[in-house]
C-alpha positions in Angstrom: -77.8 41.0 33.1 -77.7 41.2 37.0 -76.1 43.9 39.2 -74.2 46.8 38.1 -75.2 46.5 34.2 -78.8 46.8 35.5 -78.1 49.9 37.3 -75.7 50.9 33.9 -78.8 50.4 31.6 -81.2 52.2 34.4 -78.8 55.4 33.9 -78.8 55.0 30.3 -82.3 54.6 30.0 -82.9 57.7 31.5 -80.0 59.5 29.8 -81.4 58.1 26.6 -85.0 59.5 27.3 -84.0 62.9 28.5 -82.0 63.8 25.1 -84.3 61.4 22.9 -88.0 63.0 24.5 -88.9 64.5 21.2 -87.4 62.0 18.9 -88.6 58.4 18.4 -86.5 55.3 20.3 -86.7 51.9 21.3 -85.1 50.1 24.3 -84.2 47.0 24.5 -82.5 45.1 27.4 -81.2 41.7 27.1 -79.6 37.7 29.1 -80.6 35.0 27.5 -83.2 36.2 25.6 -83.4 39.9 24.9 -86.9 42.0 25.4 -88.1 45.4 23.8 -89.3 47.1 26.8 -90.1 50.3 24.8 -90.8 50.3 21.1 -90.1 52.8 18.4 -93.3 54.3 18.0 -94.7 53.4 21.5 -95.1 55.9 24.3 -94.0 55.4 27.7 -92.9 56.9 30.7 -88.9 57.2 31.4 -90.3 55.9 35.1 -92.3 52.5 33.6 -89.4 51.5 31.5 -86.8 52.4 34.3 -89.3 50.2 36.4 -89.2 47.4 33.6 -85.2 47.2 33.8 -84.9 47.3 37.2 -87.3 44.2 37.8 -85.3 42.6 34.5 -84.5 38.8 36.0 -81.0 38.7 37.2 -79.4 36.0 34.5 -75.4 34.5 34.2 -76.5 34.7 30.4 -76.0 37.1 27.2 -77.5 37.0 24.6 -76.6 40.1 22.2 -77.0 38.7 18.9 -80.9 38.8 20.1 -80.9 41.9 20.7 -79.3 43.3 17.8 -81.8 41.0 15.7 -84.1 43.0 17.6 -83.0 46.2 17.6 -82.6 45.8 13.9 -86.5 45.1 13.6 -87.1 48.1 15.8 -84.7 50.4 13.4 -87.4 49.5 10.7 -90.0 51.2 12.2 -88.5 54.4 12.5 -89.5 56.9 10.3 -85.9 58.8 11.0 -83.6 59.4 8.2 -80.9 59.0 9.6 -80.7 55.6 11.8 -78.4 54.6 14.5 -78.1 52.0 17.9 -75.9 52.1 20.8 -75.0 48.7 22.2 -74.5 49.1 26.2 -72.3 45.3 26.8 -69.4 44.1 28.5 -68.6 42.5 25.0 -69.1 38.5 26.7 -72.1 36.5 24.8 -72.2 32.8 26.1 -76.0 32.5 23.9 -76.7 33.1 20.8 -74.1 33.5 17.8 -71.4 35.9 17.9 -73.0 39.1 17.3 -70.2 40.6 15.1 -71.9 38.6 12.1 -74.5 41.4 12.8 -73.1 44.6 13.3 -72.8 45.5 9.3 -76.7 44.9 9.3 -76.4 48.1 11.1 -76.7 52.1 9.8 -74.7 53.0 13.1 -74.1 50.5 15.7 -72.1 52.8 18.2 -71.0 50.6 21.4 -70.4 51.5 24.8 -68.3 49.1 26.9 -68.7 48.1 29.8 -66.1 47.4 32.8 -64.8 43.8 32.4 -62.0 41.7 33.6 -62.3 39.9 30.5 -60.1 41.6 27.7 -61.7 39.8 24.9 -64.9 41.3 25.8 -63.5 45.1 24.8 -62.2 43.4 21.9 -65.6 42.3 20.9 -66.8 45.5 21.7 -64.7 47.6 19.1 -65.0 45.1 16.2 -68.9 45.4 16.4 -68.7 49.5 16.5 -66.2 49.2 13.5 -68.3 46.6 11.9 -71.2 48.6 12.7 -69.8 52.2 11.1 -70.2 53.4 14.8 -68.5 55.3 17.5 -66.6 53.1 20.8 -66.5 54.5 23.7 -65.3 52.5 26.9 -66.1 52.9 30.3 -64.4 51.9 33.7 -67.4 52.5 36.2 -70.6 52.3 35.2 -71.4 55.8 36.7 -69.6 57.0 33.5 -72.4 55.8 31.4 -74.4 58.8 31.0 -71.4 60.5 30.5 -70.2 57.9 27.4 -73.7 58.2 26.4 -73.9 61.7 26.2 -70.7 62.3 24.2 -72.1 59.5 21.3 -75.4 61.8 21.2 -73.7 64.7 20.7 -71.9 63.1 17.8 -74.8 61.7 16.2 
């Protein structure tokens, strides 16, 4: 993850702790390996785990099926009835296995894309939020993230 997805999961960080503040929720960033940076029960400042994105190593690598392994583990913990994830990618994994195999591990997997050249990568995107019973929404900035982000939470 290294420029503009960085500053795409900084916004939805924050758009995610704003509308999640009373509700439990875990986030979890991701290259080659992914990293929980805010588990489901813990608490933490929306400033700290901003923070923790922000320094996240710049990396050519993804890695989503690790983070859906570990956002899956994290969905465990919750004591919410009804579970969901949103999956913030440009669709492109060159680590890991193809994370499709995972999606129907999911409650809700809802998927925001992000911009690519890469067509393949959208396709990817939309075959893990069908696979994963979840919404798609696709975005052509990334200053429409807490925008995307905001429309799947008022779904859910």
């Amino acid at each position: 993850m290294h420029g503009e997805k960085i500053v795409a999961a900084a916004l939805a960080t924050a758009t995610i702790a704003y509308h999640m503040r009373n509700i439990e929720y875990s986030i979890i960033v991701f290259n080659t390996r992914a990293t929980v940076i805010k588990k489901m029960n813990e608490r933490k400042s929306t400033t700290v785990v901003i923070e923790k994105i922000l320094e996240t190593e710049a990396a050519g690598f993804t890695n989503i099926e690790d983070a859906m392994k570990k956002a899956l583990k994290e969905l465990k913990k919750s004591k919410i009835k009804e579970k969901w994830a949103i999956l913030l990618t440009d669709g492109l994994y060159n680590r890991g296995k193809d994370p499709r195999k995972l999606a129907s591990r999911f409650p809700k997997l809802h998927v925001i894309a992000l911009p690519t050249k890469q067509p393949i990568g959208i396709k990817i995107c939309k075959q893990i939020a069908k696979l994963g019973h979840g919404k798609f929404a696709q975005i052509k900035r990334v200053q429409e993230t807490p925008k995307a982000l905001i429309k799947i939470l008022k779904r859910i």
